[in-house]
C-alpha positions in Angstrom: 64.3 204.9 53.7 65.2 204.3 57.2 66.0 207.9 58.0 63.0 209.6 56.2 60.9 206.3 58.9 63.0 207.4 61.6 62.8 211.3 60.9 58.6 211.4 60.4 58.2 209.4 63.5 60.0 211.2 65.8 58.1 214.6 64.6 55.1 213.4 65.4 56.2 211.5 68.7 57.8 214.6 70.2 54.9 216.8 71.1 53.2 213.8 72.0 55.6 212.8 74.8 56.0 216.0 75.9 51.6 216.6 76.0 52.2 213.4 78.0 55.2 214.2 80.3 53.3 217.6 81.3 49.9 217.0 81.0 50.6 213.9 83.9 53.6 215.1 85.5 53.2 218.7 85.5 52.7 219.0 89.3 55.4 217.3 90.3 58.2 218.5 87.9 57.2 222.1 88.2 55.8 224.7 85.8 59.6 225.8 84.3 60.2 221.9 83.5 56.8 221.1 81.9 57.2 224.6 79.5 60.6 223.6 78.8 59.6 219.9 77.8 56.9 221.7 75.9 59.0 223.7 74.0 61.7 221.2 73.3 59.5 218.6 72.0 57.8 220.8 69.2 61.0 222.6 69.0 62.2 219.4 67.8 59.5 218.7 65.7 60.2 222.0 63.5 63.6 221.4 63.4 63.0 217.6 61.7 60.2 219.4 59.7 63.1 221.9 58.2 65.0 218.7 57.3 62.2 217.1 55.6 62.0 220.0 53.6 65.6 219.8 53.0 65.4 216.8 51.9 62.4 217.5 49.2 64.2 220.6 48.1 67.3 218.4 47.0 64.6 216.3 45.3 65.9 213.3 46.9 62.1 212.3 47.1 59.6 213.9 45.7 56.8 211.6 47.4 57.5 208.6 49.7 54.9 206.9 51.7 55.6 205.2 55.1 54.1 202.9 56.7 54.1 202.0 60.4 51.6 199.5 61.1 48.0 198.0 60.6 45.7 197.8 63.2 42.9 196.2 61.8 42.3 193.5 58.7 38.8 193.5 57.6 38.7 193.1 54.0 41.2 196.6 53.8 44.3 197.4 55.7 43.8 200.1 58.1 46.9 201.6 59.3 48.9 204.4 60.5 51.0 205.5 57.8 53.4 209.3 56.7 52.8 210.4 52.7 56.0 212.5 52.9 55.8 215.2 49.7 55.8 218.6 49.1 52.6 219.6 50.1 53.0 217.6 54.0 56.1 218.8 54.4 55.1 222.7 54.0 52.3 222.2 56.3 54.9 220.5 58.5 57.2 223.1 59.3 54.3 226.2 59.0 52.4 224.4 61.7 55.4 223.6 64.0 57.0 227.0 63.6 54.0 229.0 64.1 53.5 226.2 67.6 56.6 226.5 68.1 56.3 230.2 68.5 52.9 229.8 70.7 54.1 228.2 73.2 57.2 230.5 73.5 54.8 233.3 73.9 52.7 231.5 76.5 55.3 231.1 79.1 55.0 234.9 79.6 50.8 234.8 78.5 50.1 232.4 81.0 52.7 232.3 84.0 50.1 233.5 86.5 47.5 231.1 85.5 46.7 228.2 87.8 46.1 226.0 85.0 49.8 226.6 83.2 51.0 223.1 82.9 47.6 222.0 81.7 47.7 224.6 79.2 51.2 223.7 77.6 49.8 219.9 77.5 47.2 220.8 75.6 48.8 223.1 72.8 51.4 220.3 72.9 48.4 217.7 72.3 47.3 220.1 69.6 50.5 220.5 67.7 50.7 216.3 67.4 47.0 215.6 66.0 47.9 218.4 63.2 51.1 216.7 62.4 49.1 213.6 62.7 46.3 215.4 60.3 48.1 216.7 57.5 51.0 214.2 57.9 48.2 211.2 57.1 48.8 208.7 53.6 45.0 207.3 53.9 41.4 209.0 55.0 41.0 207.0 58.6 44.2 208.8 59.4 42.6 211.9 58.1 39.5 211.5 60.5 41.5 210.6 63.3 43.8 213.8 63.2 40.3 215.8 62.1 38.5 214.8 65.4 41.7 214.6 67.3 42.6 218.6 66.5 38.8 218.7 67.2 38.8 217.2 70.8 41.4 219.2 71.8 40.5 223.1 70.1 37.5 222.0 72.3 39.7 221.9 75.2 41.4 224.6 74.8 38.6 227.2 74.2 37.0 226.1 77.2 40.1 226.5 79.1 39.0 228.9 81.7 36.1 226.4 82.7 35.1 228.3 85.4 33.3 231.1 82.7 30.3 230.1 81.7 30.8 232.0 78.2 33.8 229.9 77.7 31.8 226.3 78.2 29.1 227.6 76.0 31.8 228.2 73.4 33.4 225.3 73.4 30.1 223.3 73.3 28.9 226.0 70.7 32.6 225.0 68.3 32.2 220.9 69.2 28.3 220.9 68.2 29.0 222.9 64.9 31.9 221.1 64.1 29.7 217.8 64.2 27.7 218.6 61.6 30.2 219.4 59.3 32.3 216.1 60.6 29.1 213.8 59.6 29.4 215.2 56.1 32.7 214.5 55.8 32.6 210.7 57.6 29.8 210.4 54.4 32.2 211.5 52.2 34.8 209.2 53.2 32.2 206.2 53.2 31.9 207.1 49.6 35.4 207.1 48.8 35.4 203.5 50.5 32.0 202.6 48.4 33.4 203.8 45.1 37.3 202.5 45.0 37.2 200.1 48.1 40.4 201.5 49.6 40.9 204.2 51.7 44.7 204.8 50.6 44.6 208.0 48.9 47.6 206.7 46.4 45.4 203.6 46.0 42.5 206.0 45.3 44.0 208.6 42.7 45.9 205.4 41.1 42.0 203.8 40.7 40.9 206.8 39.0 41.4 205.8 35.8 39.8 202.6 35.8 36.7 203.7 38.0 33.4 204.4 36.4 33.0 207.9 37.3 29.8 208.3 35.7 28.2 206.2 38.2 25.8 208.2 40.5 23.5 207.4 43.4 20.1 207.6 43.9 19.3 210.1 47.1 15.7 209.8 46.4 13.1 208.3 44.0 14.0 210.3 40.7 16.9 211.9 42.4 20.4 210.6 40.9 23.4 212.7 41.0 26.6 212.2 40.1 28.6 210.1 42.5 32.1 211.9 42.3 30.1 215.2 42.7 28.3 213.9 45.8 31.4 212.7 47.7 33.3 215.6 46.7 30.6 218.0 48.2 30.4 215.7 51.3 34.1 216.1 51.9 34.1 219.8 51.6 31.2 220.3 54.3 33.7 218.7 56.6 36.0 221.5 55.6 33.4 224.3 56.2 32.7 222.7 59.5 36.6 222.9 60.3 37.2 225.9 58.1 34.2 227.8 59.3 32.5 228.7 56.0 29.2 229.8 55.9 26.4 228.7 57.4 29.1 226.7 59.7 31.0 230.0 60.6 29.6 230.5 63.9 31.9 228.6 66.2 35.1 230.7 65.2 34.3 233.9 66.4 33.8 232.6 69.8 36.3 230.3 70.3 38.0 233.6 71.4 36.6 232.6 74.5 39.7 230.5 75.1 43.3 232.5 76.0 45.0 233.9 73.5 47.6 232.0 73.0 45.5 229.4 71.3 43.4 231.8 69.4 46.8 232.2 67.3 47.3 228.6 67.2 43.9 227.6 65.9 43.2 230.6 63.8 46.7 230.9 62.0 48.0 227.9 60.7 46.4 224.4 62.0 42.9 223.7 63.3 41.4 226.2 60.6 43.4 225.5 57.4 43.0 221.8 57.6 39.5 222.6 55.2 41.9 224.0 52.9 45.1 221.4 53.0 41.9 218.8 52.8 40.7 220.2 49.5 44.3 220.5 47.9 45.7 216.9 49.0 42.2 215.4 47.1 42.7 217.9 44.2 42.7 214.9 42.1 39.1 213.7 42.6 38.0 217.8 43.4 38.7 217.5 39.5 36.2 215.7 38.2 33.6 217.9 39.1 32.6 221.5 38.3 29.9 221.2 40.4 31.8 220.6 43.0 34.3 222.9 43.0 31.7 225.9 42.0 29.9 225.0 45.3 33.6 225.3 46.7 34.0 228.7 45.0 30.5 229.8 45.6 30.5 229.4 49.5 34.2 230.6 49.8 33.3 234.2 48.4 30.1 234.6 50.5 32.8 234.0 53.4 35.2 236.2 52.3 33.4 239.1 51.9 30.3 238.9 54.5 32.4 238.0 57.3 34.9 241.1 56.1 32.2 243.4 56.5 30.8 242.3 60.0 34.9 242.4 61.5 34.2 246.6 60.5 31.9 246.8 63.3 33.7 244.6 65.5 35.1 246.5 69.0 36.6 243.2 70.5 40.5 243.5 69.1 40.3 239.4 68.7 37.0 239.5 67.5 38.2 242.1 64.9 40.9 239.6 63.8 38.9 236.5 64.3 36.4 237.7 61.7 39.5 238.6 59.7 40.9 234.9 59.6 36.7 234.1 58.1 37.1 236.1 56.1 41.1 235.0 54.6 40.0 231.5 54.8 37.0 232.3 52.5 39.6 233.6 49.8 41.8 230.2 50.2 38.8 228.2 49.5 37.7 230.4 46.4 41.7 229.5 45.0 41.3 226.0 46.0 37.6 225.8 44.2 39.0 227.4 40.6 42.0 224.7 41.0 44.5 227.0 41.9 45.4 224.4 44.6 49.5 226.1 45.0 48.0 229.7 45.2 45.5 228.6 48.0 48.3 226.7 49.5 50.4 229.4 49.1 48.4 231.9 51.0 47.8 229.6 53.7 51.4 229.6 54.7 51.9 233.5 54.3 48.4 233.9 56.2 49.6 232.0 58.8 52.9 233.8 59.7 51.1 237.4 60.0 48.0 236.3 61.2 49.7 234.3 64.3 51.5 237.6 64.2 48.3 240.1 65.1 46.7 237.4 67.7 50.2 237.8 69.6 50.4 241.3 69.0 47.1 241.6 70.7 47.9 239.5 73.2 50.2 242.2 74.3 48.1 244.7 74.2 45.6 243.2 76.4 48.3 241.6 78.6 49.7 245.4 79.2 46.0 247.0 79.1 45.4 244.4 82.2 43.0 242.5 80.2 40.9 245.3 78.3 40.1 243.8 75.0 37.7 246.9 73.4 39.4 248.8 71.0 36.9 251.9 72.1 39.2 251.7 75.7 42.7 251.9 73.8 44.5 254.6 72.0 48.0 256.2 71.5 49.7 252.8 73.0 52.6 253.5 70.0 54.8 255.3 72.4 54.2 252.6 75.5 54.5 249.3 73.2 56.7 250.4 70.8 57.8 246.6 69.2 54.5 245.3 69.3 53.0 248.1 67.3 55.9 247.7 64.8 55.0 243.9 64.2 51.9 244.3 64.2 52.1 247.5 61.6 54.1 244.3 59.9 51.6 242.1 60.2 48.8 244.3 59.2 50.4 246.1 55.9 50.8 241.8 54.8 47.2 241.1 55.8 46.3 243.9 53.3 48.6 243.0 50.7 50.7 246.0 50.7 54.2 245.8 49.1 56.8 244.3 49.5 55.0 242.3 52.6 53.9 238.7 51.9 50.9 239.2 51.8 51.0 241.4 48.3 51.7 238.5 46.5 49.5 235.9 47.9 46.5 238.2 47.5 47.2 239.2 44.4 48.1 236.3 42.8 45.1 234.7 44.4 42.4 236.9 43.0 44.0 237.2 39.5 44.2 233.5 39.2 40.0 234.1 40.0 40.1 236.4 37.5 41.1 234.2 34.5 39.2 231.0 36.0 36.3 230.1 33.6 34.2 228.1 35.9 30.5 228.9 36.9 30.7 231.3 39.8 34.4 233.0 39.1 33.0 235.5 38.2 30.9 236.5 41.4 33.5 235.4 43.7 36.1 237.5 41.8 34.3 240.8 42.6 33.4 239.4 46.2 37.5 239.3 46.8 38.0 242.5 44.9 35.2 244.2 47.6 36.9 242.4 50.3 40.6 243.8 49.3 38.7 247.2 50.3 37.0 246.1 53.5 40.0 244.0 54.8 42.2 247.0 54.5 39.5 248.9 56.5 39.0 246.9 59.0 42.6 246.1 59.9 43.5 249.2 60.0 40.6 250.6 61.9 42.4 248.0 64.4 46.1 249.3 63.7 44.3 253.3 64.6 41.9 252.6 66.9 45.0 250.8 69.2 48.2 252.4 68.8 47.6 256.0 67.3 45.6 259.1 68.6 44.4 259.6 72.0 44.7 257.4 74.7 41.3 256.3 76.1 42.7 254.4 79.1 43.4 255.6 82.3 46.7 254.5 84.3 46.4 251.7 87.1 48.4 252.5 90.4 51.1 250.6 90.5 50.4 248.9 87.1 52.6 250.6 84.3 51.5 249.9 80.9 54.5 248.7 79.1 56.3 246.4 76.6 55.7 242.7 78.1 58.7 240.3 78.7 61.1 238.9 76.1 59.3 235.9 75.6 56.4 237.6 74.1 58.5 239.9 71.9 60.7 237.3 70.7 58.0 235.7 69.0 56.7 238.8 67.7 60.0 239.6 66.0 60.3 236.4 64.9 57.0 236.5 63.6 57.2 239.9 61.4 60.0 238.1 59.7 58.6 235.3 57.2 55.3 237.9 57.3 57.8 241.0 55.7 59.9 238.9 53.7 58.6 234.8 53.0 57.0 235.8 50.0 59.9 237.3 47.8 61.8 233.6 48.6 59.2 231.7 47.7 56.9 233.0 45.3 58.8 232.1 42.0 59.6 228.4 43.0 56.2 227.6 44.2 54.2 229.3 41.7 56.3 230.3 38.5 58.7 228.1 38.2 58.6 225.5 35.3 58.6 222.0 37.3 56.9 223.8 40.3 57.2 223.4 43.9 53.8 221.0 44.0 53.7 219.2 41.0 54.0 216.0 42.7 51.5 216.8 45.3 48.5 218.4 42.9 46.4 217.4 40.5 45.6 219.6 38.1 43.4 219.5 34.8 45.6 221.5 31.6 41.7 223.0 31.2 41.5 224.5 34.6 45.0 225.6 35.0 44.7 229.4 36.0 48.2 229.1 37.4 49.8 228.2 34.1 47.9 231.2 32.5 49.3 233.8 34.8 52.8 232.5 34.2 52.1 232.8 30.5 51.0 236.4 30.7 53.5 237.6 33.6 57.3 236.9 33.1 58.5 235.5 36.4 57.3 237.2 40.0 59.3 240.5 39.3 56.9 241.2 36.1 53.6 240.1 38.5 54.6 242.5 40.8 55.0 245.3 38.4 51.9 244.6 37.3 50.1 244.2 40.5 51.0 247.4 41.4 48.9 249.4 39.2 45.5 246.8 39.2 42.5 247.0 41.0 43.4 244.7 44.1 46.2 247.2 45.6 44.8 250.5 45.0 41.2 249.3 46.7 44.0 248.2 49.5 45.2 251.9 49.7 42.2 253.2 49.4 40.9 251.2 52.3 43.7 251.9 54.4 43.2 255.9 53.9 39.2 255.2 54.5 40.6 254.2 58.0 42.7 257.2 58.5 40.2 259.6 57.7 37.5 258.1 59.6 39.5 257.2 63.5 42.4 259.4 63.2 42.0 262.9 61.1 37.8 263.1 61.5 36.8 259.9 64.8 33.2 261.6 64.9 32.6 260.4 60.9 32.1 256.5 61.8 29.3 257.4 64.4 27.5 259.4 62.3 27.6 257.1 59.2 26.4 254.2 61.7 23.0 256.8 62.3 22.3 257.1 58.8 23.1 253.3 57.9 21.5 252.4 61.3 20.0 249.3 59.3 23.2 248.1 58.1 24.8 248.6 61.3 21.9 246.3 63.1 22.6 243.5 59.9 26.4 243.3 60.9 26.2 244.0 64.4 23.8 240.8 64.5 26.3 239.1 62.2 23.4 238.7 59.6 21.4 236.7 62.2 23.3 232.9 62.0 23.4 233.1 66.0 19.9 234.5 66.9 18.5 231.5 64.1 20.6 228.6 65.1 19.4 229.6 69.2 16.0 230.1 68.1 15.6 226.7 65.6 18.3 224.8 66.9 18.8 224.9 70.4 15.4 226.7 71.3 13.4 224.7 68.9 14.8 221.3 70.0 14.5 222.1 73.6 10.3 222.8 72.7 10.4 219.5 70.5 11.3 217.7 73.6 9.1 219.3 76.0 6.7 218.5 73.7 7.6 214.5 73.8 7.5 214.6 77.6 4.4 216.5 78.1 2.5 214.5 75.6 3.8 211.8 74.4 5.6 210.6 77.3 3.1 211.9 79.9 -0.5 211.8 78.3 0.2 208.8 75.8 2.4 206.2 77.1 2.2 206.9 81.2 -1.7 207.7 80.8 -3.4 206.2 78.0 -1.0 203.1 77.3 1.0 202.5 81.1 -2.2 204.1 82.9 -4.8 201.8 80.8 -3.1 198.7 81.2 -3.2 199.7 85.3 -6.9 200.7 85.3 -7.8 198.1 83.2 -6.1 195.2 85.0 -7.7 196.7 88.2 -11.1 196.8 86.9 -10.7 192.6 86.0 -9.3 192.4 89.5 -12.4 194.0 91.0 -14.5 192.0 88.8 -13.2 188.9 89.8 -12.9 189.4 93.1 -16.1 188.6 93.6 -15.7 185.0 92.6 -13.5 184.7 96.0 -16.4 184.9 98.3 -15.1 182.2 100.7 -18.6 180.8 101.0 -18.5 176.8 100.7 -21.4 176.7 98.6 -20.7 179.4 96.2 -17.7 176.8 95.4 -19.6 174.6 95.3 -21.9 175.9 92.8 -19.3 176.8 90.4 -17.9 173.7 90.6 -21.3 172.3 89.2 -21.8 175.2 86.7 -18.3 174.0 85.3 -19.0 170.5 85.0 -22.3 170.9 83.5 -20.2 173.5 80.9 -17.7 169.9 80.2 -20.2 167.7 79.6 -22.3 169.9 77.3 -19.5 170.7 75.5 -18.5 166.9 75.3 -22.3 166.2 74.2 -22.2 168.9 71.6 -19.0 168.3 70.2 
């Protein structure tokens, strides 16, 4: 299809030309230009993504693979190549819609920032290695856009370079990030070592001629299953770029970087690519139940731990950067019981109201002057009236409150849990249920604390505090939309109906198909929603929401007395269960004492010492020694000379 070729490439190219355009003429063409290039080229790129769609809805295609070209023979194909389905395009236009309405909002975020045309390069940069990530047909392509979103996120949270918090970020998110990345490069050279391709068509297509009880030996009397292995290798890539636990504790501080890009990389690109990973290689995720219950397993610690430190939280992005750990946790618990749709599913809603709160804050610290503690803010309702709205909006859909779209995508999410049979559902499904509680508590808490009760900031002469520009509003209001109202579209296509949305795109077993089960026992999105109503999910979500109100508006001296007599508890989160203070101590501390250790001993003592110092004493104690035959006397030549042929001829004689 010439027009689906000419329609993928140019979504892709766009924001690449125009990261190109600003990043190296920025200077020149002046900052409106480069943000209106900016915006154009992803504009463009959502409005081609909208057409792909279009085009999958009419079910002219339901999967087409392009090709553009190889770059290297050697004994495979490696190329750059488009897998246009369902699942891509979704990703497509959620990642260029939610960039698209970044970089809207940054022209007012960043106009006074001597970096600004750097700054729209780079988001721009961003926005092409997602669509280059999710957009991929074969696992090089994957890696590519994996390292390339990586590169850049590192870019972007060190933005401010001048801070030293935001270089030790950035190094702190790179370093992380390469230990989940080695997993998943092992993973791939699995995939290579076990089907010989790395075309993931090729791959599923080999799956049924591939001896998938082969396994490999890790150690003497250590063989385990080879599928299991590489599926488990993949996935710690994913909690590297999904920031799981233990590899959580880059995200949190990338909120170093402005934040701007804290909405980009926590709502709908860097952070979900763990989670679109999972769901495009749900055919080989399968095959093992080992797998997939590690996958479960590490998804609900997530979820709920990381839920319970965002209570304690008085950063406002902290607060919601601990809420997106938290959210991503409960997509990788629906990927890991093979409700691949559901996870997907939640992605997309998750993305529209959590880009949603990151802007929302944004305004708030843009009209607070830069005051980010929630402990300095209060009664800003009647001073940022939209913004509260939204983000009212976006909370009540973070919490899964009816009719926002977040109700459904929860609570689809944990009941598909519910009826999943494999080992560790069951844990994971009261880990979401206690997290329902504490996400409504600590959003709210956020929703209180900011815009309701007394104001705990004092006035700056001459600096109103007020509702920013129309550029960050728009976005906002744009933003509340999908996160009100996406759900009640697109709920009964992509989940309930009969041929589903995805069924070209996922893999799933009839044994593990929790999805099917819920449309068995719920008649269409209507009856799930009558029922959800009245389960165990919303009410802890009300109950957690009026937890809030009591505690920071009706009785604010509660919390602080609850934090005396749990003072323990309080340390634990406060110290975000110790992952930081380890990691310094063993990590960074402990290979900074390994290496002091190599200089001071091995380095100084054995090799310049005993091995570089010997050799130097010892050839100067031969040199002294024979010194001495160099007398310059004639007749101690002489001599020798006679000693030396009396040596010959004896040897001559005895030999």
């Amino acid at each position: 299809m010439t027009t689906l070729y000419a329609l993928s490439l140019i979504t892709v190219a766009a924001p690449l030309l125009a990261s190109l355009v600003t990043g190296l003429f920025g200077k020149s063409i002046g900052t409106v230009v480069s943000h209106r290039i900016a915006v154009t080229g992803v504009g463009l790129a959502f409005f081609l993504s909208v057409v792909l769609l279009g085009i999958v809805l009419q079910q002219q295609i339901s999967m087409h693979e392009i090709s553009l070209y190889a770059w290297a023979v050697s004994g495979i194909t490696f190329e750059v190549g488009f897998l246009i389905d369902p699942l891509t395009v979704l990703m497509m236009v959620v990642v260029t819609f939610v960039s698209l309405m970044v970089h809207i909002y940054t022209i007012g975020y960043m106009h006074d920032d001597p970096g600004y045309t750097r700054f729209f390069s780079y988001i721009s940069l961003f926005t092409f290695a997602m669509l280059m990530l999710v957009m991929a047909n074969n696992f090089l392509q994957l890696f590519f856009g994996w390292e390339a979103v990586g590169v850049v996120s590192y870019l972007l949270i060190g933005f401010w370079f001048k801070r030293e918090t935001a270089i030790f970020a950035n190094l702190k998110a790179f370093l992380v990030n390469r230990v989940g990345d080695l997993g998943f490069l092992l993973g791939i050279a699995l995939v290579f070592m076990l089907f010989d391709t790395l075309n993931y068509q090729e791959v599923f297509a080999k799956l049924s001629t591939t001896d998938l009880k082969l396994t490999v030996s890790l150690w003497p009397g250590m063989d385990v299953s080879a599928i299991t292995l590489m599926c488990i290798l993949l996935f710690v890539g994913a909690m590297g770029k999904s920031a799981q636990i233990p590899l959580h504790v880059w995200l949190p501080d990338s909120m170093e970087g402005p934040t701007p890009i804290s909405a980009l990389i926590h709502a709908a690109t860097m952070v979900t690519a763990g989670v679109f990973m999972v769901a495009r290689l749900s055919p080989l995720f399968e095959l093992s139940d080992v797998a997939r219950s590690f996958v479960v397993i590490i998804g609900a610690l997530t979820a709920l731990m990381m839920g319970l430190v965002g209570i304690v939280q008085n950063d406002i992005k902290r607060v919601i950067a601990y809420s997106t750990l938290s959210q991503l946790g409960y997509m990788v618990v629906a990927v890991g019981v093979s409700a691949y749709s559901v996870g997907m599913f939640h992605l997309m809603t998750h993305a529209f109201f959590k880009a949603l709160l990151f802007l929302a804050a944004g305004s708030v610290i843009m009209a607070l002057h830069h005051q980010q503690d929630l402990r300095h803010m209060g009664g800003l309702k009647a001073y940022l009236p939209i913004t509260c709205v939204t983000a009212w909006i976006g909370a009540l859909a973070l919490c899964g409150i009816p009719p926002f779209s977040g109700f459904y995508s929860k609570d689809i999410l944990i009941e598909a849990v519910h009826f999943a049979a494999i080992p560790g559902a069951g844990f994971a499904y009261y880990a979401l249920l206690a997290g329902v509680f504490v996400t409504a508590l600590y959003t709210f808490r956020l929703i209180f604390l900011t815009f309701h009760g007394k104001a705990r900031w004092s006035h700056q002469k001459g600096h109103a505090v007020h509702e920013p520009g129309w550029v960050v509003t728009l976005p906002l209001i744009l933003l509340a939309i999908p996160s009100a109202v996406i759900a009640w579209f697109t709920v009964e296509p992509m989940l309930f109906a009969a041929n589903g949305y995805f069924k070209q795109s996922i893999t799933i077993d009839t044994a593990h198909d929790v999805i099917g089960q819920i449309a068995y026992h719920y008649p269409g999105a209507f009856g799930f929603a009558l029922h959800a109503v009245v389960t165990k999910p919303f009410w802890l979500a009300v109950a957690g929401i009026a937890t809030a109100y009591l505690c920071y508006v009706r009785f604010p001296k509660v919390p602080a007395r609850l934090a005396r007599e749990f003072s323990v508890v309080q340390r634990v989160l406060v110290n975000k269960y110790g992952f930081d203070e380890f990691y310094q101590w063993f990590f960074a501390k402990g290979t900074r004492n390994l290496s002091l250790w190599f200089w001071s001993v091995v380095d100084i003592r054995i090799i310049d010492k005993s091995l570089v110092g010997g050799v130097v004493h010892a050839w100067g104690a031969s040199a002294r020694l024979l010194r001495h035959l160099q007398s310059g006397y004639l007749n101690h030549y002489a001599f020798a000379m006679i000693l030396g042929l009396l040596g010959l001829l004896s040897f001559w004689l005895w030999g």
